[in-house]
C-alpha positions in Angstrom: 45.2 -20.5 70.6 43.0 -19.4 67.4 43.2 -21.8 64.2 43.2 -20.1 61.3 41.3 -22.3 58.5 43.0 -21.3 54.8 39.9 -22.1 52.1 41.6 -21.8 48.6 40.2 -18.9 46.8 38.1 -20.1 43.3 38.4 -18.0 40.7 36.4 -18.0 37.8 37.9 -17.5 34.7 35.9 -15.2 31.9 39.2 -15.3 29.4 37.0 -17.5 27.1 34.3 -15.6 27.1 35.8 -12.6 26.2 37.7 -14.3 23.5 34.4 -15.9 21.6 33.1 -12.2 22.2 36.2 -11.0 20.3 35.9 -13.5 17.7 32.2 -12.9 16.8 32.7 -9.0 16.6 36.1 -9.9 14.0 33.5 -12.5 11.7 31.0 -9.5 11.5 33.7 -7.2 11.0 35.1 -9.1 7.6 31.7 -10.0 6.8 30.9 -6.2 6.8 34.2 -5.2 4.8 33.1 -8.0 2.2 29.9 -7.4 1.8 29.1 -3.7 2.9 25.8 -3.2 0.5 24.2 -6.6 1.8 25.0 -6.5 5.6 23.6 -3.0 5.4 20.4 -4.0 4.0 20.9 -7.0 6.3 21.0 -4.4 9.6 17.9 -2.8 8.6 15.9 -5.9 8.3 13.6 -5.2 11.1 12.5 -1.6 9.6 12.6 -2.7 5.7 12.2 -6.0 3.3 15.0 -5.2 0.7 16.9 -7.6 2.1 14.3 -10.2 1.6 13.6 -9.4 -1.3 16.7 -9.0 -2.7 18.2 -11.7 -1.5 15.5 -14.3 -1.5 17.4 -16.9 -4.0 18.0 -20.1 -1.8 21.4 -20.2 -2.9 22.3 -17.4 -0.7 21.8 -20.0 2.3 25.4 -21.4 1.1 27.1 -17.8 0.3 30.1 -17.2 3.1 27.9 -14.0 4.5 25.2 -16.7 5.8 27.6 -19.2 6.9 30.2 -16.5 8.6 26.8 -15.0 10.8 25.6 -18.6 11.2 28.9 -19.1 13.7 28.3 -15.4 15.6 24.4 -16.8 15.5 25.5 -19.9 17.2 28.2 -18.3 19.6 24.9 -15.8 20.6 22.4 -18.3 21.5 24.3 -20.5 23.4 25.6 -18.0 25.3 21.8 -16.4 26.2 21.3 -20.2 27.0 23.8 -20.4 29.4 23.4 -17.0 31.1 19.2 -17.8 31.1 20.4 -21.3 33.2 22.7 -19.3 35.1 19.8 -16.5 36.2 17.5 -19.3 36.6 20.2 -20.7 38.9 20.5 -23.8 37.3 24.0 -23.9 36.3 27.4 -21.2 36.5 27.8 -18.5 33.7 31.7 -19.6 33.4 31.0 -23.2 33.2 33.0 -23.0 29.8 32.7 -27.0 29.8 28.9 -26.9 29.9 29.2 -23.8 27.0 30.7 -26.7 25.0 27.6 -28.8 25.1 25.4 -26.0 24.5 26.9 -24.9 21.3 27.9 -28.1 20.1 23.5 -28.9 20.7 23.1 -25.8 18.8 25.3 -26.5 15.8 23.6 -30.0 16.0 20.4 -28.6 16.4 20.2 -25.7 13.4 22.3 -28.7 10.7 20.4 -31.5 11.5 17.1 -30.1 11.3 18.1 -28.3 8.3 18.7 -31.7 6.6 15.5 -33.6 8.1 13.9 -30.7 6.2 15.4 -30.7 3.0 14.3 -34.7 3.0 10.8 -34.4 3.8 10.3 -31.4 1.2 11.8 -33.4 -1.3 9.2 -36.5 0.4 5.8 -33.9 0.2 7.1 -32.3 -3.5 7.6 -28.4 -1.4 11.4 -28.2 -2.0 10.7 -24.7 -3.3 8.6 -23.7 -0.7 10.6 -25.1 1.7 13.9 -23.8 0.7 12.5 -20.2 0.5 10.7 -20.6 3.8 14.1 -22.0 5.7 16.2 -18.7 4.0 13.3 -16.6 5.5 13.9 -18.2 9.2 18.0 -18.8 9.1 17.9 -14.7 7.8 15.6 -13.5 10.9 17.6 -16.2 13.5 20.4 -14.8 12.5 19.2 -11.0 12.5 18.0 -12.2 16.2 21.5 -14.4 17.1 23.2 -10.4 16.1 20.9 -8.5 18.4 21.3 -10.3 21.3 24.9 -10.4 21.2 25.5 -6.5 23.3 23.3 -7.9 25.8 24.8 -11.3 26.1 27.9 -9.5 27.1 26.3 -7.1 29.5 24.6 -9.7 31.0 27.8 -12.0 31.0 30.0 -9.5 32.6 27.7 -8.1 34.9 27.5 -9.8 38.6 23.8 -8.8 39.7 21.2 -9.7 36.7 17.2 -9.2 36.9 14.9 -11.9 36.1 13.1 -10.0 34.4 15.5 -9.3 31.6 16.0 -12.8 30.0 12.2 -13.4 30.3 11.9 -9.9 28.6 14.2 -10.8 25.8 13.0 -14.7 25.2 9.6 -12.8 24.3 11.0 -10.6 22.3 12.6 -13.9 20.3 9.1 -15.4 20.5 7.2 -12.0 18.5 9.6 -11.9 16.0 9.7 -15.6 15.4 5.9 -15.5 15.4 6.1 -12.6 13.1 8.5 -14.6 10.6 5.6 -17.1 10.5 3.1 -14.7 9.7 5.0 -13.1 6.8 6.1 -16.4 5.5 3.0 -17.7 5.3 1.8 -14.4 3.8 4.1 -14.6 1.0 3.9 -18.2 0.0 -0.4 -18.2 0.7 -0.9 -19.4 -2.6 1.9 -22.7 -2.3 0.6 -23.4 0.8 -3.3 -23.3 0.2 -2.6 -25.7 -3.1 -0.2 -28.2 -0.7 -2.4 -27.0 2.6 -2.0 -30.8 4.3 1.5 -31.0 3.1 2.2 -28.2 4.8 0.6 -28.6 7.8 2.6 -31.9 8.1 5.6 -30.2 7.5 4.6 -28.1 10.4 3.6 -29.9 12.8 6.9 -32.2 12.0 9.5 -29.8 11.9 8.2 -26.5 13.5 6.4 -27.7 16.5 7.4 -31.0 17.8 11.2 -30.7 18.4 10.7 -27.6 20.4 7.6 -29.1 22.5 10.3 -32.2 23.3 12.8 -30.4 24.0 10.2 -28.0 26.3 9.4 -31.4 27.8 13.0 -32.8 28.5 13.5 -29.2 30.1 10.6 -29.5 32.4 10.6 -33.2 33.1 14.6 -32.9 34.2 14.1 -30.1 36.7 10.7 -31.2 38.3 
């Protein structure tokens, strides 16, 4: 007599996804209809500096178009954070409770940093350099946070992924973060040269040490 063993069948539900998908595309959508001049000058940030120019005032970084594309910012990168794990194999691409974590690190992440920021400017005397120079990096994260997004949901709905793409597009991240650098420092030469060990400070503080722990926790965990 042949047993027949009945193993329930998992199945992995992508509703949430595609609703945070939906969402993002409907807060760029009103953004857009609110603010057509500036999101267009916004899109073509990459191939012209209008937009930085224009709309260099740090009170922009409290205006609903930066706080609207902060949220489809935040939905982007933690989803590339959780499909990189997944193609890294390190966790499941519909692990929605583990998308919770991610995004709610992010968010915690992007405010707090922002305010450790603002306190050491105002500490060092570079509130104005800082302010400008955090409007230059939330503008270019979130330019980056909106390009990523078509590929976070080819990548999210598509079964077989390459390796190669995620490390392709974390380099991509890295140039133009690089390249935000560059032209900051560019810009503001003559603020920094006259606070030059302020800034450097301010550097090595907020810049490059939370990412080389965090780098470290990554590493250290999965050895």
């Amino acid at each position: 007599m042949i047993e027949h063993l009945l193993h329930p069948r998992i199945i992995e539900s992508k509703d949430w996804a595609t609703i945070l998908f939906v969402l993002s595309f409907i807060l760029i959508a009103i953004t857009r209809s609110t603010n057509e001049n500036r999101f267009g000058d916004f899109m073509n940030l990459l191939f012209s500096d209008k937009y930085s120019k224009i709309y260099r005032d740090a009170t922009h970084l409290n205006s609903g178009f930066t706080i609207a594309l902060f949220f489809v910012q935040a939905i982007s990168f933690s989803f590339f954070i959780l499909l990189s794990l997944s193609i890294f194999g390190h966790a499941s691409k519909t692990d929605y409770t583990l998308y919770i974590q991610i995004i709610t690190f992010v968010i915690f992440f992007i405010l707090s940093k922002f305010l450790i920021e603002k306190i050491i400017a105002t500490a060092f005397n570079i509130e104005d350099f800082a302010e400008q120079f955090n409007l230059q990096k939330v503008t270019y994260r979130t330019y980056i946070g909106l390009l990523i997004l078509p590929f976070n949901i080819i990548l999210f709905y598509q079964d077989t992924i390459s390796i190669i793409i995620p490390q392709i597009i974390i380099a991509t991240i890295l140039i133009i973060n690089l390249l935000t650098y560059t032209l900051s420092i560019k810009n503001y030469q003559n603020l920094i040269f006259s606070k030059l060990f302020y800034f450097i400070l301010y550097l090595c503080t907020l810049e490059i040490a939370p990412y080389f722990f965090m780098y470290y926790w990554y590493t250290k965990g999965n050895a």
